[in-house]
RODO-2510 file (C-alpha; in nm, 4 decimals, decimal comma):
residues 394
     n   res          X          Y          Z
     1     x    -8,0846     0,6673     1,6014
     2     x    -8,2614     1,0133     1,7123
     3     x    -8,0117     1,2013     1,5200
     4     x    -8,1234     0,9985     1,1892
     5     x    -8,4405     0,9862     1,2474
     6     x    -8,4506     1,3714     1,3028
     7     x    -8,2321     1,4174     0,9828
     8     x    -8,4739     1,2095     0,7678
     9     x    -8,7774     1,3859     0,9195
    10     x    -8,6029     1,7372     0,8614
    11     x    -8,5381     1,6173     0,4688
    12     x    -8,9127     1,5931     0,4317
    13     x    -9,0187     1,8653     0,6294
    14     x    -8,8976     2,0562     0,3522
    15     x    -9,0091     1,9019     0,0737
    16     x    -9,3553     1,9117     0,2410
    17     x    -9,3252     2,2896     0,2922
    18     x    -9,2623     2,3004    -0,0755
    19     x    -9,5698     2,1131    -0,1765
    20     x    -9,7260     2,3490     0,0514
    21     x    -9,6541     2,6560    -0,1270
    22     x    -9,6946     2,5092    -0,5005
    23     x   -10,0993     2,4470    -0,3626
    24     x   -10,3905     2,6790    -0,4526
    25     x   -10,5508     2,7286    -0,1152
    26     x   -10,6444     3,0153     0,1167
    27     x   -10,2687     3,0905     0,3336
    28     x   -10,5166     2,9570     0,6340
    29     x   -10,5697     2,5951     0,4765
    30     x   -10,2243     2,6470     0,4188
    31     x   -10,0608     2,7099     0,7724
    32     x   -10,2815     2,4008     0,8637
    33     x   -10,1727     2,1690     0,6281
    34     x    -9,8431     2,3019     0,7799
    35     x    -9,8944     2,2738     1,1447
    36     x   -10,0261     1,8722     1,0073
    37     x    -9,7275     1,8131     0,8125
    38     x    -9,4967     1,8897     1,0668
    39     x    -9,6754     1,6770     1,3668
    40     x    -9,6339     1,3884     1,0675
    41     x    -9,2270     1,4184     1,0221
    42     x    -9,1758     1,4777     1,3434
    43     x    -9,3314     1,2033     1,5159
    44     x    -9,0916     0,9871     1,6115
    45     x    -8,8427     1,2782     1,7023
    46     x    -9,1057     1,3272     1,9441
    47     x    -9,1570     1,0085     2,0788
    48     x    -8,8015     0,9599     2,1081
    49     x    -8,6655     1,2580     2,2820
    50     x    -8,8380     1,2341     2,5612
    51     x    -8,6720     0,8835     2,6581
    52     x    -8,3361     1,0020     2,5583
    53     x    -8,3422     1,3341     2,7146
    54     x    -8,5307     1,3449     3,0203
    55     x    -8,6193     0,9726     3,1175
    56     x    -8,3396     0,7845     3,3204
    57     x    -8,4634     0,4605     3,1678
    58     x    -8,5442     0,3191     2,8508
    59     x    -8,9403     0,1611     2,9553
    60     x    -9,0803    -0,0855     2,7252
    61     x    -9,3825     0,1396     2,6410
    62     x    -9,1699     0,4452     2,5380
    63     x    -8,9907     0,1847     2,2843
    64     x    -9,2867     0,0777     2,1747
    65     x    -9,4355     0,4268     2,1379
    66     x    -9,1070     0,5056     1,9264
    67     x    -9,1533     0,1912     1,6985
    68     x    -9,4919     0,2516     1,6136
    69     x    -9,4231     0,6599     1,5636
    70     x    -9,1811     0,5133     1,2957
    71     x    -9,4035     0,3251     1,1247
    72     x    -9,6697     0,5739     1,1087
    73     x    -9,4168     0,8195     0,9646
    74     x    -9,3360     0,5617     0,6798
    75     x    -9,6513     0,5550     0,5994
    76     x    -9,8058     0,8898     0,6204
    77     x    -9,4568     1,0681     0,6235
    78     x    -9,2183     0,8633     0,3949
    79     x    -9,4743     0,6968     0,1132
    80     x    -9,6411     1,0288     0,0438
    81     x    -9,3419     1,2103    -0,1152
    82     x    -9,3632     1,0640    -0,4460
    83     x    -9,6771     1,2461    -0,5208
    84     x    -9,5373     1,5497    -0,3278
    85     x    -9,2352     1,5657    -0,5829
    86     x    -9,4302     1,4952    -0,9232
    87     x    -9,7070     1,7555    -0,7819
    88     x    -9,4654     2,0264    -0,7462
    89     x    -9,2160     1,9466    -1,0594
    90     x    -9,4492     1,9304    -1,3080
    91     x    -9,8474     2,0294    -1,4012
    92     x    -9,8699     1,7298    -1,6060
    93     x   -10,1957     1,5376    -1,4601
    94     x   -10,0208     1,1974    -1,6106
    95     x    -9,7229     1,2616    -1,4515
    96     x    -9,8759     1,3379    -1,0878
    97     x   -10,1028     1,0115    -1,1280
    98     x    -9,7897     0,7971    -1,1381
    99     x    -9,6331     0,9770    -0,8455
   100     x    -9,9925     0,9576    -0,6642
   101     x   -10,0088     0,5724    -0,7359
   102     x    -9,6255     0,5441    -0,6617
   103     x    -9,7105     0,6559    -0,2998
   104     x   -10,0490     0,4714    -0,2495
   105     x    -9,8147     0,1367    -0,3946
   106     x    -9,5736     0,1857    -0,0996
   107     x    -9,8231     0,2887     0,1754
   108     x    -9,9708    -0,0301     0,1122
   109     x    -9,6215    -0,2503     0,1064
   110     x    -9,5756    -0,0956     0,4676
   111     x    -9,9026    -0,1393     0,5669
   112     x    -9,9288    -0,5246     0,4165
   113     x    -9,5300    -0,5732     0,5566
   114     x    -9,7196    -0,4392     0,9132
   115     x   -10,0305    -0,6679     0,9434
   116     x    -9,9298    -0,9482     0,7144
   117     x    -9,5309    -1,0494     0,6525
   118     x    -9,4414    -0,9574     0,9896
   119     x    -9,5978    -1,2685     1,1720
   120     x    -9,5855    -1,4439     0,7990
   121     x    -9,3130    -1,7182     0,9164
   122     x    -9,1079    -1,9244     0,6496
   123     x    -8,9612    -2,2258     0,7025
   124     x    -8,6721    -2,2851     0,4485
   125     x    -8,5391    -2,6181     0,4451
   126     x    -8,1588    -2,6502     0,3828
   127     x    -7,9471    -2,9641     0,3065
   128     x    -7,5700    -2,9680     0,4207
   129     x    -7,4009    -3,2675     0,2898
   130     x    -7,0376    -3,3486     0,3318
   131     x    -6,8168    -3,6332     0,3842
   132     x    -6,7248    -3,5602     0,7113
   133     x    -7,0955    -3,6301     0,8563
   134     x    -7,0775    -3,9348     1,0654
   135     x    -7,3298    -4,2414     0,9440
   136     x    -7,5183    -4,2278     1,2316
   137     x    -7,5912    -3,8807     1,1698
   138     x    -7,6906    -3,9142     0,8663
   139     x    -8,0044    -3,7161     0,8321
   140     x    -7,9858    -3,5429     1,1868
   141     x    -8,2384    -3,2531     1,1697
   142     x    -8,1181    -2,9260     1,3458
   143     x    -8,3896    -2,6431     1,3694
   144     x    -8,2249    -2,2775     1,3387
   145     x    -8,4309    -1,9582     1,4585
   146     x    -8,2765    -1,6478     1,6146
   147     x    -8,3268    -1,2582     1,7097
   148     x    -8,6886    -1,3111     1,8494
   149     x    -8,6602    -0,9422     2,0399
   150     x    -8,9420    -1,0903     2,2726
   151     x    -9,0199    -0,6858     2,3870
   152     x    -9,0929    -0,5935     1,9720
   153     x    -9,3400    -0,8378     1,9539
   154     x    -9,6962    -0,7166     1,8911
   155     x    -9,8451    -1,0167     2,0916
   156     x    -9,5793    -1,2063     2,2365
   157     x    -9,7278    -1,4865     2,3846
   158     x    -9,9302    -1,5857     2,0712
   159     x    -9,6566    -1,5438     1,8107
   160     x    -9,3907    -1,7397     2,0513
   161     x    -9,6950    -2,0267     2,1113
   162     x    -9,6404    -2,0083     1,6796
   163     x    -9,2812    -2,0350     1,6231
   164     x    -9,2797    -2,3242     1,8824
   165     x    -9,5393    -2,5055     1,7347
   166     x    -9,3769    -2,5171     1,3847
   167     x    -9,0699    -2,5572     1,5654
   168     x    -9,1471    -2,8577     1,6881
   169     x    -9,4013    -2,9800     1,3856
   170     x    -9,0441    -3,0255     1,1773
   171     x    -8,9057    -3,2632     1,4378
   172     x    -8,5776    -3,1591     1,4964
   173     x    -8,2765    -3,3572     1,6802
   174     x    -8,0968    -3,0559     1,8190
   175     x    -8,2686    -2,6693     1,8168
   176     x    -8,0640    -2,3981     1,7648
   177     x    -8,1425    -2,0517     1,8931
   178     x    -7,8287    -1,7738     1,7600
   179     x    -7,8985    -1,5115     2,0109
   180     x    -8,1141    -1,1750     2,1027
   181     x    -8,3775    -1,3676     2,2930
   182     x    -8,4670    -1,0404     2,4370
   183     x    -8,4290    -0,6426     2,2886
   184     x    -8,2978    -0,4558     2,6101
   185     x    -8,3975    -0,6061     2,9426
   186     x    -8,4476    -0,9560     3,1114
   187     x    -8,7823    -0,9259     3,2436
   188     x    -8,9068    -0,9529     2,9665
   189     x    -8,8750    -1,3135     2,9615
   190     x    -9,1844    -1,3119     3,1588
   191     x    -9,2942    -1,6518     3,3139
   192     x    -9,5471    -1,7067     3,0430
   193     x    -9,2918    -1,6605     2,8238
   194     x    -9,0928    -1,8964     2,9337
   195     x    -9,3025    -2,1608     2,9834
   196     x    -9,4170    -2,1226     2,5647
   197     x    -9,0164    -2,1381     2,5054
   198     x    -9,0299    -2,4093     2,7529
   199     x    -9,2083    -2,5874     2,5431
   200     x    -8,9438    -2,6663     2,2402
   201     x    -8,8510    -3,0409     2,1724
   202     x    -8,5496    -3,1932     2,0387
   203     x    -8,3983    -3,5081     2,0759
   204     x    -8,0739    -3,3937     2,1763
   205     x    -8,2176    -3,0422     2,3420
   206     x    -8,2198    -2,6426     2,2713
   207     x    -7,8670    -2,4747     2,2246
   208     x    -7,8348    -2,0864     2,2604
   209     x    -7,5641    -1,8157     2,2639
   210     x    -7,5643    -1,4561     2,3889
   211     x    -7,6312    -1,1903     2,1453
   212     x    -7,5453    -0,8407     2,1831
   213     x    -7,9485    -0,7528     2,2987
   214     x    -7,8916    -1,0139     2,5628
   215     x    -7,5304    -0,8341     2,7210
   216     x    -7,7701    -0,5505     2,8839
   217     x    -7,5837    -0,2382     2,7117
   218     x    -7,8962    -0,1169     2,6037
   219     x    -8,0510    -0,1082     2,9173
   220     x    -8,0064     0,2957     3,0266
   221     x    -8,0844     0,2513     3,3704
   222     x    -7,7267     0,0934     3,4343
   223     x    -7,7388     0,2003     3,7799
   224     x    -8,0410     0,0105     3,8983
   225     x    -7,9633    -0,2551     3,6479
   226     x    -7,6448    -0,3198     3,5595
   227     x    -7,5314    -0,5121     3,2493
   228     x    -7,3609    -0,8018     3,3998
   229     x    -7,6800    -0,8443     3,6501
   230     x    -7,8985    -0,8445     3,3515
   231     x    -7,6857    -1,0909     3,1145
   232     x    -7,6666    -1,3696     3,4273
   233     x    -8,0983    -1,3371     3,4662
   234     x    -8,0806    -1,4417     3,0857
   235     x    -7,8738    -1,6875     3,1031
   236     x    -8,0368    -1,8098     3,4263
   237     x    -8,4033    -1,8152     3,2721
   238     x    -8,2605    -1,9622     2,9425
   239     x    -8,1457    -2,2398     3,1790
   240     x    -8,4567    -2,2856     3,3908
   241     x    -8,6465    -2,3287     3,0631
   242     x    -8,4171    -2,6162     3,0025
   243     x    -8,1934    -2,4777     2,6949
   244     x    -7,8498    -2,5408     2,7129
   245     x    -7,6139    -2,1946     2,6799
   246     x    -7,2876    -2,2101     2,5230
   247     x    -7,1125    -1,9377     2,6863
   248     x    -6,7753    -2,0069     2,4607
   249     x    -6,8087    -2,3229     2,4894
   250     x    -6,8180    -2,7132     2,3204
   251     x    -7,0813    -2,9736     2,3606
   252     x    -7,0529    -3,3351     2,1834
   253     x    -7,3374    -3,5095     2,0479
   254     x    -7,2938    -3,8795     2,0334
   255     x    -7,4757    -4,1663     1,8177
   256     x    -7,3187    -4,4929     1,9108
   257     x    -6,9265    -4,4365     1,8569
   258     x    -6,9545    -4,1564     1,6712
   259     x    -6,9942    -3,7925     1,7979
   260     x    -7,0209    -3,3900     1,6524
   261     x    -6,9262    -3,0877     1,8449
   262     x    -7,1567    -2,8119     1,8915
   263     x    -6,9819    -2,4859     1,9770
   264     x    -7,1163    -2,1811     2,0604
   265     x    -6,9838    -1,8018     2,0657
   266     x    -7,1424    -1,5011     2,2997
   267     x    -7,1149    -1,1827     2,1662
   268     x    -6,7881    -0,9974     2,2962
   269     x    -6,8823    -0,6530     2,4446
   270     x    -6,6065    -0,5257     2,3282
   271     x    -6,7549    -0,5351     1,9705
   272     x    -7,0149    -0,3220     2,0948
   273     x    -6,9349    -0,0800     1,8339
   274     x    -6,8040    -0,2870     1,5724
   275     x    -7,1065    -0,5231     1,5700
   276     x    -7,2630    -0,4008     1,2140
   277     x    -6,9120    -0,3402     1,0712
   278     x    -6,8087    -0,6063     0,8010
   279     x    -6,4809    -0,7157     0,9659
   280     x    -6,4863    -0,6589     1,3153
   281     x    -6,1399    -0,6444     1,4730
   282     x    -5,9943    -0,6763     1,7968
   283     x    -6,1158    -1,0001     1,9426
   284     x    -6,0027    -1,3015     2,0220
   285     x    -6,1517    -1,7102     1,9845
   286     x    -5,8534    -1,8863     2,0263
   287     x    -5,9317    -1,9913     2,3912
   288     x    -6,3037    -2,1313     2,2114
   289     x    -6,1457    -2,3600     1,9909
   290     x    -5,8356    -2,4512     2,1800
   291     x    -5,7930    -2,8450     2,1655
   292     x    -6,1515    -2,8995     2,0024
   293     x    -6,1002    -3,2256     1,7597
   294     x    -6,0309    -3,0945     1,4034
   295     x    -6,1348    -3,3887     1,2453
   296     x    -6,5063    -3,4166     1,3737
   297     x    -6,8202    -3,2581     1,2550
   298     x    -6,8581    -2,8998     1,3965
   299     x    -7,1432    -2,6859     1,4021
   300     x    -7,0963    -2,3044     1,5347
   301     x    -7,3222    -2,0867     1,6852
   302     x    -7,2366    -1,7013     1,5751
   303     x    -7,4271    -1,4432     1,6427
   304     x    -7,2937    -1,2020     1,4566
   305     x    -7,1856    -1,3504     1,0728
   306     x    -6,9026    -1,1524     1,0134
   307     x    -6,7084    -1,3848     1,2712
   308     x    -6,7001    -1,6498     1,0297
   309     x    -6,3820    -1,5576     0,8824
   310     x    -6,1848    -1,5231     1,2164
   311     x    -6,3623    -1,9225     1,3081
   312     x    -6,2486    -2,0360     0,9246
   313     x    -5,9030    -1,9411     1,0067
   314     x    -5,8747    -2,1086     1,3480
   315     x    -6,0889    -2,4272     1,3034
   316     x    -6,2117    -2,6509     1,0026
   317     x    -6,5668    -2,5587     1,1133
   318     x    -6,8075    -2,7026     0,8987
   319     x    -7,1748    -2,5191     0,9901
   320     x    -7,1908    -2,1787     1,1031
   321     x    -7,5631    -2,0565     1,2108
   322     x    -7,5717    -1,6648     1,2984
   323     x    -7,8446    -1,4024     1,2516
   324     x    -7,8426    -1,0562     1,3837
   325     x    -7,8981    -0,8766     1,0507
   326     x    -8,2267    -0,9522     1,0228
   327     x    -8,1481    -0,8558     0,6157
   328     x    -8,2604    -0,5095     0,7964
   329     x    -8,6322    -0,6079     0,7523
   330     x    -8,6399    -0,5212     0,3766
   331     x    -8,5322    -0,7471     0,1294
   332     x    -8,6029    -0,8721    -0,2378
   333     x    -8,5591    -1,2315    -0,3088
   334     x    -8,6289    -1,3706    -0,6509
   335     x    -8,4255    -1,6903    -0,6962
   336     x    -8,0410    -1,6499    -0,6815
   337     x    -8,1340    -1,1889    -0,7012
   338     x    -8,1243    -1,0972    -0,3597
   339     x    -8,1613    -0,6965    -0,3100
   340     x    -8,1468    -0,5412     0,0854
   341     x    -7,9760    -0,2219     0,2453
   342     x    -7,7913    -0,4351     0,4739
   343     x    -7,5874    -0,4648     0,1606
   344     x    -7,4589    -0,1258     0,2482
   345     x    -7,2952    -0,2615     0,5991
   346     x    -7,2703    -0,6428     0,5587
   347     x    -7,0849    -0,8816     0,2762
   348     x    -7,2786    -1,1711     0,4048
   349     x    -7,6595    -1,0454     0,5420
   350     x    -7,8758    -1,3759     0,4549
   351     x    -7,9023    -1,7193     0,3768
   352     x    -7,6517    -1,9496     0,3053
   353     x    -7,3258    -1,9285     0,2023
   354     x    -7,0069    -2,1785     0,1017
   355     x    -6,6569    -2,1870     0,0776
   356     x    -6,4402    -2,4404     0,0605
   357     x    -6,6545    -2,7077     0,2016
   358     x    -6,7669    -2,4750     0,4879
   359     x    -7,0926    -2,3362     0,5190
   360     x    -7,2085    -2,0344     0,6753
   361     x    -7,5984    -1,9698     0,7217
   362     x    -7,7512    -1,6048     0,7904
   363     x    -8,1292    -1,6687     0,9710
   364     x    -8,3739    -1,3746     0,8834
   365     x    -8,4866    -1,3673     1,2433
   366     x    -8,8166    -1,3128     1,4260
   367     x    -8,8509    -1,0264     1,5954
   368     x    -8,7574    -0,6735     1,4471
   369     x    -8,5584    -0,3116     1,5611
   370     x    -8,6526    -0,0023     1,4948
   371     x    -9,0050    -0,0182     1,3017
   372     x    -9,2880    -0,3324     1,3171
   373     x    -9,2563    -0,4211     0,9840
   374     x    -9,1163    -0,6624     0,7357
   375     x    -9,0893    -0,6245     0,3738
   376     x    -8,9803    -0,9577     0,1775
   377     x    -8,7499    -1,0523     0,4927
   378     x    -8,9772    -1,2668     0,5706
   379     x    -8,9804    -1,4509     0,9981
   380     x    -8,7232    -1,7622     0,9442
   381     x    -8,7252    -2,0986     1,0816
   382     x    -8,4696    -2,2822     0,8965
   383     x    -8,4410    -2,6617     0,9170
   384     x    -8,1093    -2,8153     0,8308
   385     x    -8,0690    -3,1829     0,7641
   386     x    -7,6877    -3,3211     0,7358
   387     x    -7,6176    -3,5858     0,4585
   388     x    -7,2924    -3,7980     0,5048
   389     x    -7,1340    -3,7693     0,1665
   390     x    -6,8684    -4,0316     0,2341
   391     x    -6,6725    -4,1236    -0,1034
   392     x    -6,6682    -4,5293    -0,1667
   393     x    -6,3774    -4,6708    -0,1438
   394     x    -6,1626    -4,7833    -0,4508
***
């Protein structure tokens, strides 16, 4: 991410030093609108470096140091260069107006996406109805949230008291949490934390999976902590807080005589690399679904979305609830028009999809990566409620 980061901040570096030269000021005004411009675009270069070159670990305050230097480059690095470019292409005062308004416009949809969408939670309510939902779960409510990053979070303990109140304001019968509890390190389930978490109800309980911020990779110290020691601590303090972690593995639901399965995948390490490429290859879920009951109601828990292929082919798997994309923070949404970069890496990058009679639903997320803003990707709680669509007989 340095290496982009510095490439982007190099790219305007230069237009700034061309906007420089096209003013009418004294060459001293000049060389210190320089010396400004370059502290700007190379802000989170500098933040950065320093943790990957010279500290052995990656401390929660350098991250955060490096999220915010991000932001603050958007803003006062990024959202400036409209006006930059009209200033220097043409003298026309019209023309440089638009570029100056261009650049106050998206200074302010960083800003608002900073203070205001960020924490601005939706809860989208989804209907999966199929003939294969038992009658007694008919109308089962399942709760979806995922990716909180609990170390991104401005103010964790009052945003996680939030999501857990709405959580539990919808009622749900089972919650499901798809994975990246944490961004790099187990302690930061702190035991405030986890009492807030702690606090979730469902009838039938919390279900979580590993994601890949969970498996400890991105944890630099690897000596002091290794990733294996880091991936049991949280599982363990998933478990003390009473959630129920499918670690590749089934759990059955029963109302009366009739029953769902509830399967859950961790994130392979071994997709490390492949985990933002469309069709990840090279892994293996036959042992997961071995023997589990085609004809009942399944409901997966994916991490990562673009698995849902590789569970299609294996198992008639009905509900697939993944997240990790985040829709990359920056989305348009107007009705069925759905706009995003994560368009660029991902076929599938939000909401819900169908095929065949199987659905596949992308949550949003909570917490964020490299910057503390969201732009129409609005924080997702999703509630699902399951309709048995049984066909009368004839």
């Amino acid at each position: 991410m340095i290496y982009i980061l510095t490439l982007c901040a190099l790219i305007t570096l230069a237009l700034d030093y061309r906007f420089i030269q096209s003013l009418s000021i004294s060459e001293r005004a000049r060389e210190r609108w320089l010396y400004l411009l370059i502290a700007i675009n190379l802000l989170p270069t500098m933040l950065t470096a320093p943790m990957y070159l010279f500290s052995t670990d990656n401390m929660a305050s350098l991250e955060e140091a490096n999220r915010w230097g991000t932001f603050l480059y958007l803003v006062l690095g990024i959202a400036r260069q409209p006006f930059s470019i009209a200033y220097m292409i043409s003298r026309n005062g019209w023309l440089r107006a638009v570029g100056a308004t261009i650049s106050l416009c998206a200074a302010t949809i960083f800003i608002y996406g900073m203070a205001v969408t960020r924490t601005d939670y939706v809860i989208n309510r989804i209907t999966i109805s199929s003939e294969r939902v038992p009658e007694s779960f008919d109308s089962y409510r399942i709760v979806q949230f995922s990716d909180l990053h609990i170390a991104t979070l401005v103010n964790p303990e009052k945003e996680i008291a939030e999501i857990v109140e709405q959580c539990n304001s919808l009622k749900p019968d089972m919650v499901a949490f798809c994975g990246d509890l944490v961004d790099i390190r187990y302690g930061e389930i702190t035991p405030r934390i986890a009492a807030r978490l702690k606090q979730l109800k469902a009838t039938d309980g919390v279900f979580s999976i590993i994601g890949n911020h969970d498996t400890g990779v991105y944890v630099r110290d690897s000596i002091r902590l290794k990733p294996k020691e880091n991936l049991r601590r949280v599982i363990a303090s998933q478990k003390e807080m009473g959630w129920r972690v499918l670690d590749n593995q089934t759990h059955y639901i029963s109302r009366g005589c009739d029953s769902i399965s509830v399967t859950g995948i961790s994130f392979d390490q071994s997709l490390h690399e492949e985990r933002h490429s469309s069709s990840p290859e090279g892994i293996s879920l036959d042992s997961i679904y071995h023997n589990l009951p085609a004809e009942k109601f399944n409901i997966t828990l994916s991490h990562i979305p673009q698995l849902w292929e590789n569970i299609r082919e294996l198992h008639p798997t009905d509900l697939t609830l993944s997240g990790h994309v985040h829709a990359m923070q920056i989305a348009v949404k107007v009705g069925q028009w759905r706009l995003s970069p994560s368009m660029l890496l991902y076929n599938r990058w939000s909401g819900l999809y169908q095929e065949q009679g199987q659905y596949l639903y992308i949550n949003d997320g909570i917490g964020y990566g490299l910057f503390p803003m969201r732009i129409g990707a609005r924080p997702e709680i999703t509630l699902f409620e399951l309709k048995c669509d049984k066909k009368p007989l004839k």
